[in-house]
Every structure is written in structure tokens, then in C-alpha cells.
C-alpha positions, 0 to 999 in steps of 0.5 A: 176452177171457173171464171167469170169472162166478159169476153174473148179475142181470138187475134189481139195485137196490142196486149202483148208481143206478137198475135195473141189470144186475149181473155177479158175477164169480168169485174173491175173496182177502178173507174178511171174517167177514160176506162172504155170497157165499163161493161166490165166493171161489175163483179161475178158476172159475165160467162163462167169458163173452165181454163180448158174451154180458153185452152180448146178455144185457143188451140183452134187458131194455135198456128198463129199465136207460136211466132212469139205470140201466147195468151193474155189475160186482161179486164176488167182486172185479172188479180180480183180472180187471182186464182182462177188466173193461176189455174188458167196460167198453170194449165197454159204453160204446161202447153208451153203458152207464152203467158201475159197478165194485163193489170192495173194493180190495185188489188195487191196489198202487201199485208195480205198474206193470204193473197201475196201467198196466192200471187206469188203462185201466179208469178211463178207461171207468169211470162210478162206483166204489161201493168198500167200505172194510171198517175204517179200522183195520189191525189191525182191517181185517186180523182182519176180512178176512185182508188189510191196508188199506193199499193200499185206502186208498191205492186211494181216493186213486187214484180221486180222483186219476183223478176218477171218480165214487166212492160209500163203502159200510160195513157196521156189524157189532155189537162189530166196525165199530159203534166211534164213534172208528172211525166217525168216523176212517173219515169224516175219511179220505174227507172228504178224497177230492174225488171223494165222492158218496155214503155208503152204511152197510148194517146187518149181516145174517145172510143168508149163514149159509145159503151157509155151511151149504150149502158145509159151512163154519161161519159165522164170526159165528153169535153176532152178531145182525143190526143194524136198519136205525135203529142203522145210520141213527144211526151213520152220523151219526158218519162224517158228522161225520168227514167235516164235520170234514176238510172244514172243514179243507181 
């Protein structure tokens, strides 16, 4: 089965744990105000690729993925190719290849049968989801992405149900996901997902305004000044405080 790929990284060090072979596919429905890859947003384009030209394209560099590193498929958004994926995934662990699914998840939707159907085969051949919840807040999650986040939290949920390993990654922006009630609300929601290995908070950066001017599209957060490294290290502190707090409730 082919996918549509935007590109590849042969040595990807922060999509996962260790050195890591990193698949970007193509098409995305969210536009987060600070996405910097909105070369990947439109769908079915990009290069079509068999899992076996990732798998041989992986292979090539394998020595240095086998110290705790593997593949990871991210976008765009991995789940609007969800059987493609799967495929790639499959074909992955049958070569005993550590596999990570970076996703936003807003293509879950419990009352899809035929596609909870689908994602429960990926699951069975999914290592680590690394999910990146944009704003705990809808309103908020929907002024900064155009999509609700309803379906991605409950996605969250899914993922515990299901027990694979899943890593939070939220990125601070300035006046917009930086509140200390949010934070902290954020916290006590994950709190409670029995499955929770980590948490990554990632300082806002202003490396995509480029992409933008290169595509002839403005750069929706010009203003908003890049967020240091320190700020994002002490406001981390107040979803781990929310996730204190859930914990010692359960």
C-alpha cells in the first residue's frame, strides 16, 4: 500500500527516544497558528511510497537507529493515512523496529466503527504514541487549530485503554497556551492516563515563519516573540502540579 510522504529524516533526535528514522507524511486538517510545516497540510499529495522503499531506506543507516532508537511516523497527521501506517508499522515490527506514532489526534472519532476498527490494528504494532494535545481549553483549542479537541482528548483516553506507551508533548506560545489554570488543568487530564511516560513542554519558536513567506502565505503569529527554553522549564511545572494533584485523587 502507498502513501503519500512529504519527506524523510534519516537522523531525527527529538521525535522519539534515541536516533531515529523519521517519516513525515502528507496531509494535515488542523492549521495551528504556530504549525511550521504547512508545506504538509494539503492531502494526497507529496511522493507515493511502498513501506518497503521507507524499510530499505532505513536499513541503510540501521546501525545507528538499534541503541534504542526505531522508526516514527509524523506529519502532517499520521491517522488520516491510518492504513497505510499500519502497513508500514506491520512490515517494521516484523524487522523488530521500535515503532513511534507522532500525532495530534483529530482524526479519532469514537463513532466511527470502521476506523476505531482500523486503529485498534495499528495499536497492536505501535511501541510509543508521542500525542501533542494543542490546548486543553475547546474554545481556545479551536481558535488556535480550526478543529475542536474533543475527539483528541478522548483519543488520549483510547490510547490508555489500549496500553500503549504514550508520551504528551505541549507547546507554550506567549498570551496563548502559556495560562497557569490551563497548564495545570492540562496536568489533571493526563494525570489520569494510566499509560503516561513522559511530558514533553516545547518553548514556541519562530522557525517557520520562512515556510510561510516561501509559500507566499502570512505568518499568522509574526508578533508573538519566541519563548526561551527557562520560561518553558518553569511553566512546565504547573502541569506537573496538575498531574500531582489527579494522581493523589486516584
Amino acid at each position: 500500500m502507498k502513501g503519500y510522504i512529504h519527506s524523510t529524516e534519516s537522523f531525527g533526535t527529538v521525535d522519539g527516544p534515541g536516533v531515529r528514522f523519521v517519516v513525515f507524511v502528507q496531509g494535515c486538517p488542523m492549521r495551528c497558528l504556530y504549525c511550521h510545516n504547512p508545506d504538509t497540510w494539503e492531502m494526497h499529495t507529496g511522493t507515493p511510497m511502498e513501506p518497503e522503499e521507507i524499510l530499505d531506506a532505513y536499513k541503510r543507516n540501521e546501525m545507528f537507529y538499534t541503541n534504542g532508537g526505531g522508526l516514527t511516523v509524523t506529519g502532517g497527521e499520521p491517522l488520516m493515512q491510518v492504513e497505510f501506517v499500519t502497513d508500514l508499522f506491520t512490515k517494521a515490527k516484523a524487522k523488530n523496529i521500535h515503532t513511534c506514532l507522532d500525532t495530534s489526534g483529530i482524526a479519532y472519532n469514537e463513532n466511527n466503527t470502521e476506523f476505531v476498527q482500523k486503529l485498534d490494528k495499528l495499536m497492536e504494532v505501535t511501541d510509543l504514541i508521542m500525542l501533542d494535545i494543542k490546548h486543553i481549553e475547546p474554545e481556545k483549542h479551536q481558535k488556535l487549530t480550526s478543529q475542536p479537541n474533543e475527539q483528541i482528548l478522548k483519543f488520549a483516553e483510547y490510547t490508555a485503554a489500549k496500553g500503549v506507551d504514550l508520551w504528551i508533548r505541549h507547546v507554550v506560545v506567549p498570551g496563548i497556551t502559556d495560562q497557569e489554570e490551563d497548564l495545570f488543568k492540562l496536568g489533571y487530564f493526563i494525570g489520569g492516563l494510566s499509560n503516561l511516560k513522559a511530558l514533553d513542554v516545547l518553548p514556541y519558536h519562530t522557525m517557520g515563519k520562512p515556510k510561510y513567506e516561501k509559500l507566499g502565505k502570512e505568518y499568522p503569529l509574526k508578533d508573538t516573540p519566541a519563548m526561551s527554553k527557562d520560561t518553558a522549564k518553569e511553566l512546565k511545572k504547573h502541569i506537573l502540579a496538575g498531574i500531582k494533584k489527579k494522581r493523589a485523587e486516584l
